[in-house]
Every structure is written in C-alpha cells, then in structure tokens.
C-alpha positions in Angstrom: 94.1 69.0 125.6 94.3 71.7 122.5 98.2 73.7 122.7 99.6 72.0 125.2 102.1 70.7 123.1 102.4 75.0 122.4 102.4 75.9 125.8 104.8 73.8 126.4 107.0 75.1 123.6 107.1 78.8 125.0 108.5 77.1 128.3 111.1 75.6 126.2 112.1 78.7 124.6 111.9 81.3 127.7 115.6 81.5 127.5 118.2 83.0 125.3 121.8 83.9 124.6 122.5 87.0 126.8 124.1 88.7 123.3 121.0 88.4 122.2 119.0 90.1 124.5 121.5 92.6 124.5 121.3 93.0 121.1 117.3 93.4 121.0 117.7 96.4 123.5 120.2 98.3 121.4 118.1 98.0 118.6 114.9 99.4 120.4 116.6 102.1 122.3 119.0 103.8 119.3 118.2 107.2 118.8 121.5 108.5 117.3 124.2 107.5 115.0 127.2 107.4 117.6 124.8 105.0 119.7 123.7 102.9 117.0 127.5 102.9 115.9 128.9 101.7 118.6 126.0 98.7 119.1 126.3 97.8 115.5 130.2 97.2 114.9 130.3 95.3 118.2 131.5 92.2 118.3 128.5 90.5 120.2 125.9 90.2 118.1 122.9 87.7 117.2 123.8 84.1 116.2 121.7 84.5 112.9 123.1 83.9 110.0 124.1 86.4 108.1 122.3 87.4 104.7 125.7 88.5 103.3 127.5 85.3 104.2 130.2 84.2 101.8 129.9 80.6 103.3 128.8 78.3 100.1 125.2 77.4 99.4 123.6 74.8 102.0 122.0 72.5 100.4 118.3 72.0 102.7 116.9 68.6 103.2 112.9 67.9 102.9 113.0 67.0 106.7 114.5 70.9 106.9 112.1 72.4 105.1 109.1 70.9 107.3 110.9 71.7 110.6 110.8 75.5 109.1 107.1 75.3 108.1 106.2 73.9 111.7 108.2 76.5 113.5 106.7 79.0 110.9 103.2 77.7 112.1 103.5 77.8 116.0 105.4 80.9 115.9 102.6 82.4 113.6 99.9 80.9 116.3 101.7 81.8 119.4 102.3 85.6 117.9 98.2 85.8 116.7 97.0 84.7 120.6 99.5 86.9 122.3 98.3 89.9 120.2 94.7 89.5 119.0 92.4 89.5 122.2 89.6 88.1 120.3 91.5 85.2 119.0 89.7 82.1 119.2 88.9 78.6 117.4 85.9 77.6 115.4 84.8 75.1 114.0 84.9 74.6 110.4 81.1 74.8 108.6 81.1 73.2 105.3 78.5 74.4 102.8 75.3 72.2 102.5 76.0 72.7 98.3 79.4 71.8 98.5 79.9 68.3 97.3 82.5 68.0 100.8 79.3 68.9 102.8 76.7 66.4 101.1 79.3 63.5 101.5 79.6 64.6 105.1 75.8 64.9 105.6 75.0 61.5 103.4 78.0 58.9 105.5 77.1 60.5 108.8 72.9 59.6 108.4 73.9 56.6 107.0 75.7 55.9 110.4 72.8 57.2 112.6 70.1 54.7 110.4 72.0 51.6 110.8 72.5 52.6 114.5 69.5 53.2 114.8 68.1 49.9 112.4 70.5 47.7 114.8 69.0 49.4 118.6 65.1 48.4 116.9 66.1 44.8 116.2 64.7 42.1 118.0 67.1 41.4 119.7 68.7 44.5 120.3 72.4 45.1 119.0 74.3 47.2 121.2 77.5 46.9 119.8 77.9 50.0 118.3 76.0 52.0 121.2 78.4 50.8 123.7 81.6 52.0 121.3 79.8 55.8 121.5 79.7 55.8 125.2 83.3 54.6 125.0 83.9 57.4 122.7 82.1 59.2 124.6 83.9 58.4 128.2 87.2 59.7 126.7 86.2 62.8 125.9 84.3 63.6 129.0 88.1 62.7 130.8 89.8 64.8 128.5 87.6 67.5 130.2 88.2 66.8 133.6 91.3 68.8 136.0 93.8 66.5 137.3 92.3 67.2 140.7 88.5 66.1 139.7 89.3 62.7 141.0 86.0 62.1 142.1 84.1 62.3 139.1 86.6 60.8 136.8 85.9 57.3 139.1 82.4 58.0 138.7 82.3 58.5 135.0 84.8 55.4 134.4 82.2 53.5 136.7 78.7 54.4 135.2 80.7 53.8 131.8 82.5 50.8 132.8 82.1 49.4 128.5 83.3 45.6 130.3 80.2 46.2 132.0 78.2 47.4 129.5 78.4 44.8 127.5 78.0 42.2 129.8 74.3 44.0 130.5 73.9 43.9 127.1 74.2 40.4 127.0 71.8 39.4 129.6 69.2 42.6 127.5 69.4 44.5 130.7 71.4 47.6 129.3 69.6 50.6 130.3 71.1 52.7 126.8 68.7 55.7 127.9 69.5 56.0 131.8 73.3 56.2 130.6 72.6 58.9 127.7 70.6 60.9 130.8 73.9 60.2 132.8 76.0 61.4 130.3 73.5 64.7 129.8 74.0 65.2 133.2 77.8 64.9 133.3 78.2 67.5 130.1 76.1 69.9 132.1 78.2 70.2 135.4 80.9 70.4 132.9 80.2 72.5 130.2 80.3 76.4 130.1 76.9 78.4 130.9 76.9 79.5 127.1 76.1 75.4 126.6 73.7 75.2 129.1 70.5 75.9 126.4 71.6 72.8 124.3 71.9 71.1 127.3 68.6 71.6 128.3 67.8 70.4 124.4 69.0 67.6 125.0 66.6 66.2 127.7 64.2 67.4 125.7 65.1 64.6 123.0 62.9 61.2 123.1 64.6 59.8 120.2 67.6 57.9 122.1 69.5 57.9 118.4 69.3 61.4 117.9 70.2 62.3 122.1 73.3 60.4 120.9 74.1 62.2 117.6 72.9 65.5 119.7 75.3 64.4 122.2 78.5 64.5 120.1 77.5 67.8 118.4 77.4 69.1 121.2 80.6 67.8 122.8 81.9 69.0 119.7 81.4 72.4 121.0 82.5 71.9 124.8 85.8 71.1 122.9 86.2 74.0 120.8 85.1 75.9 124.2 88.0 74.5 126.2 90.7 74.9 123.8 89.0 78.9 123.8 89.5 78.3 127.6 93.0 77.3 127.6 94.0 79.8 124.8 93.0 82.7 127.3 94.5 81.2 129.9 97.3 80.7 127.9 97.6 84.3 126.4 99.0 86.3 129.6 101.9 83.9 129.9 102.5 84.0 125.8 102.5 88.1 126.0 105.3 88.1 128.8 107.3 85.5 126.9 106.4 86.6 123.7 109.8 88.3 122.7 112.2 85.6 123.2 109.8 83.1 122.0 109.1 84.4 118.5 113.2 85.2 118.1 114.1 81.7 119.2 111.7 80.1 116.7 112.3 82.5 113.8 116.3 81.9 114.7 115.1 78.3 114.6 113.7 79.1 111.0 116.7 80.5 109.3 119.1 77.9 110.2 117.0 75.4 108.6 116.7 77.8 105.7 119.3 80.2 105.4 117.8 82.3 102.5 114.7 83.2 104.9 116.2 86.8 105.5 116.3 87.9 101.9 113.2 90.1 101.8 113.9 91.7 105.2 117.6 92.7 103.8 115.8 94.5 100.4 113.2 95.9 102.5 116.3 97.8 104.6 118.7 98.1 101.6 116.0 100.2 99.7 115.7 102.7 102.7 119.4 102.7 103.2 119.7 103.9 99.3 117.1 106.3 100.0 118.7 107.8 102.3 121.8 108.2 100.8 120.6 109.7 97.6 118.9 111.9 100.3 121.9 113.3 101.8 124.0 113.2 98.7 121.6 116.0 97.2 121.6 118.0 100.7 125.6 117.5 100.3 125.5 119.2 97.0 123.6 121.9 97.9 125.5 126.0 98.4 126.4 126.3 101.8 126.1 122.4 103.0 128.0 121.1 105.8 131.1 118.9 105.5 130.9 115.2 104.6 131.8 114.0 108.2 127.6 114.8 108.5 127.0 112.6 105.4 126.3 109.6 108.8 123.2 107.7 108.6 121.2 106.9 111.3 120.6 103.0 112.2 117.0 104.4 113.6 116.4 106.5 111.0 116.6 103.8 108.4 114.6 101.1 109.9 111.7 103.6 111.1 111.8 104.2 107.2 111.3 101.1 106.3 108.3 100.6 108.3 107.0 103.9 106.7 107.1 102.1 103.4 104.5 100.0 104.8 101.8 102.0 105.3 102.2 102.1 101.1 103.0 98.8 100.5 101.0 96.8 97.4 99.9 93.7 99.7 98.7 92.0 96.7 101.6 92.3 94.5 104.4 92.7 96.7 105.7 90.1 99.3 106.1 91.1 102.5 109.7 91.3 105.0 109.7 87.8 106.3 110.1 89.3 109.8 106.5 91.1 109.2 104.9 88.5 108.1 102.8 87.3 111.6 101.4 90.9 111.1 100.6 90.6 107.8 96.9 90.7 107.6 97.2 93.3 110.4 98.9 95.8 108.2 97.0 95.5 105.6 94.1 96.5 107.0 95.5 99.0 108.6 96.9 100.5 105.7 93.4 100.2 103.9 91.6 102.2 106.5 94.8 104.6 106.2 93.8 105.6 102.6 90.1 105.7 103.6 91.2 108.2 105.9 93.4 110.1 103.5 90.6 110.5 101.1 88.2 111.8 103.5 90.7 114.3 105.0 91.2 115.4 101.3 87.9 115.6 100.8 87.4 117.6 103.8 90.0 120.2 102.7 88.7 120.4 99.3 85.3 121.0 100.7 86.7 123.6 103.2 89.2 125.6 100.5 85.9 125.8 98.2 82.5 126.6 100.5 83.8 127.1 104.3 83.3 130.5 104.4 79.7 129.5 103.4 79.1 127.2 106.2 81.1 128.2 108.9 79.3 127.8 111.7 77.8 124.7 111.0 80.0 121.4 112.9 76.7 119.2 112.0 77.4 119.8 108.6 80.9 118.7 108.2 80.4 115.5 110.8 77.9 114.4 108.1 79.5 115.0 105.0 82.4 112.8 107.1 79.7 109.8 108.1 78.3 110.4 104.2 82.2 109.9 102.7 83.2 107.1 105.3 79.8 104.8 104.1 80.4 105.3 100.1 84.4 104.5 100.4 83.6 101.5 102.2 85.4 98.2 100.5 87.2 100.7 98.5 90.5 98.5 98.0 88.0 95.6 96.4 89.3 95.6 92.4 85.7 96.2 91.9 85.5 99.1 93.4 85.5 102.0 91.0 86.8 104.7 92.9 86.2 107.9 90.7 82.5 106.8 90.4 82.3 107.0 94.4 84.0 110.1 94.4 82.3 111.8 91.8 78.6 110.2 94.2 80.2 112.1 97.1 81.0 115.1 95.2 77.3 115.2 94.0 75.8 114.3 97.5 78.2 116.9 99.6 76.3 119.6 96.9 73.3 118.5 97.8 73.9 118.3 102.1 75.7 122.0 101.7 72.7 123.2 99.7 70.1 122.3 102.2 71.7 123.1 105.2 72.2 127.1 103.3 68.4 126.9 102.3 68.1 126.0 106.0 69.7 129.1 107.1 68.1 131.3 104.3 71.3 131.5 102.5 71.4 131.1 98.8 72.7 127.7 97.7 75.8 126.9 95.6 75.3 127.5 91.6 76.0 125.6 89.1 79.4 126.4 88.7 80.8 126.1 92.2 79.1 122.8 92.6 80.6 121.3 89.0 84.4 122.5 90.2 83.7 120.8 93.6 82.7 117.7 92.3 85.6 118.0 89.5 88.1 118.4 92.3 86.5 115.8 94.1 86.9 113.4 91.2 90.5 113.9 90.5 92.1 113.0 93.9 92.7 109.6 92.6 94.6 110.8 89.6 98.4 110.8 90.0 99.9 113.6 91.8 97.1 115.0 92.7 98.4 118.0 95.1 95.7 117.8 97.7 96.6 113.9 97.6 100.2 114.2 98.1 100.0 116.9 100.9 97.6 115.2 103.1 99.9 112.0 102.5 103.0 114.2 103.6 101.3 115.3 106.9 100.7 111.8 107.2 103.4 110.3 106.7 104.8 112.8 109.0 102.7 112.2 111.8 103.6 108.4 111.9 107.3 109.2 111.4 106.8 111.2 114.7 105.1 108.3 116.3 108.1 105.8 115.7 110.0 108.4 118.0 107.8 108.1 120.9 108.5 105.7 123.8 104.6 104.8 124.6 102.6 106.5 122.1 99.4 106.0 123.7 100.3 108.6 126.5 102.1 111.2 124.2 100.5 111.4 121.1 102.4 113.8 118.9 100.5 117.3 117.7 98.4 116.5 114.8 99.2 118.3 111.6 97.4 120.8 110.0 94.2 119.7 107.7 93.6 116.6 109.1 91.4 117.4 112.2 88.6 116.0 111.1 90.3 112.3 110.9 92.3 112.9 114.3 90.3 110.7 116.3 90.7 107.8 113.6 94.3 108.5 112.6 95.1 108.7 116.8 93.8 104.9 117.1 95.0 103.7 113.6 98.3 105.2 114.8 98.4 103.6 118.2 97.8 100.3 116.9 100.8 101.4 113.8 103.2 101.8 117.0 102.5 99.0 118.6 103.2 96.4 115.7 106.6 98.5 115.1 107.4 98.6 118.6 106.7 94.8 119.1 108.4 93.7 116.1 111.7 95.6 117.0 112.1 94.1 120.2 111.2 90.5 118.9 113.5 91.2 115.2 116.0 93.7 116.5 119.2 91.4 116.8 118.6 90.2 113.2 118.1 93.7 111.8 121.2 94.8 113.3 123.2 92.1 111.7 121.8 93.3 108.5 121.9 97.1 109.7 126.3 96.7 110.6 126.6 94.6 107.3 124.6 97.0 104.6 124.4 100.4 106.4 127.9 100.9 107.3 129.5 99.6 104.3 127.3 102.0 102.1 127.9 104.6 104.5 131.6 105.0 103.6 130.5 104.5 100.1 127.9 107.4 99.8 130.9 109.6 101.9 133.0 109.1 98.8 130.2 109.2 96.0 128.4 112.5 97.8 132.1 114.5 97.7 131.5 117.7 96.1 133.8 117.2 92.8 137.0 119.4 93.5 137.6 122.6 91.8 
C-alpha cells in the first residue's frame, strides 16, 4: 500500500531529545530579551550542528548526499499532507502530441492487438490472458483489509492461474465469466465515485477491451486508496508533525553540514538591521544609555519572516528551514501586492473624488471587483503593470462618472480624471508615497500578528486606509501566522543555536560601535 513505508517513518521519529523539545518551547514562547537571554546562553541546546563551527570541513560521500535528498523528500511530503487539506495524488496525463505520449499510446495498442490476434486464433492462446488475471489478482489483494479474509480466499480461488491454465488446456476457460467476476469484485471494492465506470464496464462486449478497461480503471481505485490512506494518514501526521519534520531536517544537516547557511544570512541580515536600528536611536539628543542598546531574540526572527512577505522568489533562494512552505509563501506574497495595489488604489481614489461619491458603498465594492479582475496574474513577466493600471485608472473614470450622472451630479472633467489616472499609473514607480505607506500599515499589521498567541481569535485593529482589503488581508494574514507559528515550533532549536552564536556576539559588538564618541 502507497506511504506505508511514510507512515511508518513518523512512528519512528515520534521521539526526541528532551533538550530539544525544551529548546522548541523557548523559542515559541520568548517575548523579551531577559527571557530569550537566559534560553539562549544555556547550556542545553539542539544537537545540530552549528553554522559557525570551527570543526574542519567534512568531506560528504555520494551515499550522504542521497540519504539527505530522501529525508528532504519525505519530510517535504509528510509536511505538504499535514498542512494542505486538499492534498492528494494523481495520476500523471501525458500529452497525446508529446512524443512520450505517442510511444505510450503506439506499445500499449500494440499489446492489446496481439492479445487480442492470440484470443481469435483457432486454437485459442490464453497465455497472456491468464498473466492479466494474475496481474490482476495481486492488485485486487493489495486492496483488501487484513480482516477481509473471506474474500481474499475467494478471489485466490476464482483466480486460482494453476487452474486457469489447466482449463485452458482442455479449451474450457471461461475468459469472460472471470472478467464479469473480476467486474464484480472491483465494484464491492471500489469507492462510489468508481461506481459509473464500473457500470461501463459491463456494458463492454469486447472481452479485449473489458480487460484494458479493467486495468484503467484499477489504475484509478489505486490512486483512490493511496488518497484514502493519505487522509487517514493526515490527523496522525499533524499531531506528530513537530518532532517529525525536526528529526528529519536534524537528519539532513548531519549528512550535509552546510545545509544551514541560508537560514544563518537570512537571521544575520535582520540582526544587522537591527543594530544599525538602535545605533541611530543611540545617537539621537536625549537617548537612553547603552545598557538599552539589547536586542530582542523575538524581535529578530519575527523580522526575518517580515522580509518574506518581500522576498524575490525567483531570484532569491529561500532559508532552507522555509523551504516545505515555499510555494505557499509565494503565493501568498503575490496576493499580498494585489492587495496593496488595490488599497492604494482605493485611497487614491478616495483622497481625489470621495467627497463626490460619498454615499455610494456599491460604488467603491465595484471599482474593488473591477481592480481585483485586471491585476489578476500580475507577477507573470508578461504582465505590464502600468498598462493595467493606467486600464483601471480609465475605467474607475468611467464607473464614478455614471454612477454621478445617475444621481444627477455633474461628472468628473477632464482634468480631475487625467490626474486620477496619472496617479494611478505611477504607484509602480519607485517610492511612490501612497506605495510605501500602505506597505508600512502593512507591514505593521503583520508584525502585530507575529505577537499574537492564536491569531484567528484576536485579530489585531486594522490600520487606517486599508478597510477596504480587511476582509482579504484578515485571511491572508491568518494563513501568514500559521506558517510562522508552525515553522517556529518545528525550526526553533536550530534558530536558537544560530540566534546565541550571531545575536549575542553582535550584540556586545553594536554596544561598543553605538557608544556616543566621548567629549
């Protein structure tokens, strides 16, 4: 059966080091720098190895690097079921104009014609029929419970191949009562979505094509009981989850010590934010001593996954510890800038004609629906995105002017509607100003996220401007959290290992370098 060999890995790795654990709960409970100091300069920590290790280079065998990719693999699988609800297998279509698909196509008729040349002879040759039903036998078993005693007998009786072929010898083989047989057995077994091709099937007089219909449609019970088992299997993943992505990932980096290196620049560049950060506030009149110049463990990681929401997917590699969320944050971050535009467009639109039209919700809710359906595949590199803006610009003109001549107002001249679409057209110019403040309240709101224990039943107050993407941004966030939340539980001991090694070294560092310079 599909992931048993997986299901039986998470049973393998429920359990870990107790430092460990202890570890992972530090990290997803610090919320200030006396906490986060004393869990970080502990002396229990993870077993990972450490990206700053002065231990000489290992040198990693072939054999090492496959171990890696398969733990890579079933910790990528494992993490994908536990998370995605509508995970599932399918099967694999070629294209009918793909030279893969004719080959398919052109040695699988070939098969079915002699099968079907050799069952027309005179004498019959059964030969190949009776290795089918074998075939066939082994995957009806495969679907059976250990308890379905019963019917396994049955099916190992009617497709007894000794016996088979000894009618076949004496031309008393009955080929279509066993296909009807075998019909029958598929449809007690199969799941109710099947039970139209089943019905198909004994609709089929050609006996050669029952038996090629027969194995496309086993094909499918297959990929429905792996389906089966992955959903059974997902409740049992999500409560072992935790320790069973950390054990595998810890599993990863001893076969290949360097697989921490993107994960350690991804913190360092936050940690050096930061301190340039407080060494301006330190050299500002009236600043506080340099005992407050103390970063915050929490502070720097939640920074780091703030960088994400702006990260260049396509150019830039990703933290290895964020890479089973990969495609996940992508997309989130490419309906985050969908969003930002059409809060900035909504403010534009507001600062310009909302005295005009206040008093009209319909109005703005389609402008919204009108923006959201022209932005669509915006982060495509075909997409020209000041030619979209400049349509929406043009077509917002056109909705406000109907719904004033609908009110017997007079509608926007010329001049108006050329500055709207102007300012409509330059948001994707560089530090644009309606831009970068709607990305500042946004920015802001997720920071505040980070900070909540269950986001989903406290949802922070939504900053100003961006009402009319609240619903959106509330669910984008939500999902934001989640990933964070899920990957600091799972990552935390190895983050604090590079956390203790980077933040508090630089710490003592940016104490010195942020002195005021004596008088």
């Amino acid at each position: 059966m599909p992931f048993n060999g997986e299901k039986q890995c998470v049973g393998e790795d429920q359990t870990s080091d107790s430092d460990s654990s202890r570890f992972s709960e530090s990290m997803a409970s610090l919320s200030d720098y006396e906490c986060s100091r004393q869990s970080f300069t502990s002396n229990s920590s993870s077993k990972s190895s450490s990206p700053a290790s002065t231990s000489p280079p290992r040198v990693v065998t072939f054999d090492e690097v496959m171990a890696a990719a398969r733990n890579l693999s079933n910790m990528t699988l494992a993490h994908e079921i536990a998370v995605n609800e509508n995970f599932q297998l399918k099967q694999d279509a070629l294209p009918d104009n793909s030279l893969a698909g004719r080959v398919k196509h052109i040695v699988h008729q070939a098969f079915w014609d002699v099968l079907e040349s050799e069952l027309n002879a005179d004498p019959p040759e059964y030969e190949h029929a009776i290795k089918l039903f074998e075939e066939i036998r082994e995957i009806l078993l495969s679907f059976l419970t250990p308890c379905g005693n019963r019917l396994r007998n049955q099916i190992c009786e009617v497709l007894d191949t000794d016996l088979i072929r000894q009618q076949a010898e004496h031309s008393a083989v009955d080929i279509q009562g066993l296909a009807n047989y075998v019909i029958s057995t598929m449809g007690k077994l199969c799941a109710p979505v099947r039970d139209n091709d089943i019905r198909e099937l004994k609709a089929t007089g050609n006996i050669v094509e029952v038996l090629r219909q027969i194995f496309h449609v086993l094909d499918l019970m297959k990929m429905d009981m792996a389906n089966f088992t992955i959903r059974s299997l997902r409740p049992h993943l999500q409560r072992q989850l935790v320790e069973y992505e950390r054990t595998k990932f810890q599993e990863i980096l001893e076969e290949t010590p360097s697989a921490l290196d993107q994960t350690t620049e991804w913190i360092k560049e936050s940690v050096n934010e930061e301190l340039l950060s407080l060494s301006e506030t330190a050299l500002t009149p009236g600043a506080e001593n340099s005992s407050k110049l103390s970063l915050s463990p929490t502070l720097v990681l939640n920074n780091s996954y703030l960088k994400l929401l702006q990260w260049d997917y396509q150019k830039k590699e990703l933290p290895e510890t964020l890479m089973t969320d990969g495609a996940r944050l992508q997309e989130l971050t490419e309906k985050l800038n969908q969003l930002k535009i059409i809060a900035c467009l909504s403010l534009i639109t507001n600062n310009m004609v909302g005295a005009i039209t206040e008093g009209l919700p319909e109005l703005a809710s389609r402008l919204k629906r009108i923006s959201a359906v022209l932005l669509e595949g915006m982060n495509k590199e075909t997409f020209n995105l000041k030619e979209v803006l400049n349509s929406i610009g043009v077509q917002t003109c056109v909705e406000v002017n109907k719904a004033l001549m609908e009110r017997g107002v007079p509608t926007l001249n010329a001049e108006i509607q050329a500055n709207l679409v102007g300012q409509f057209s330059s948001i994707e110019e560089e530090d644009n100003p309606i831009w970068s403040l709607i990305d500042k309240r946004i920015q802001l709101y997720m920071k505040s996220l980070l900070c909540l224990p269950i986001p989903q039943k406290c949802m922070p107050p939504m900053p100003g401007g961006l009402a009319v993407i609240q619903q959106e941004l509330e669910a984008l966030g939500s999902q934001y959290a989640n990933i964070v939340n899920l990957n600091k539980q799972v990552y935390g001991p190895f983050y604090a290992n590079i956390l203790r090694k980077l933040l508090f070294r630089e710490e003592t560092m940016g104490k010195v370098d942020a002195s005021p310079p004596a008088n």
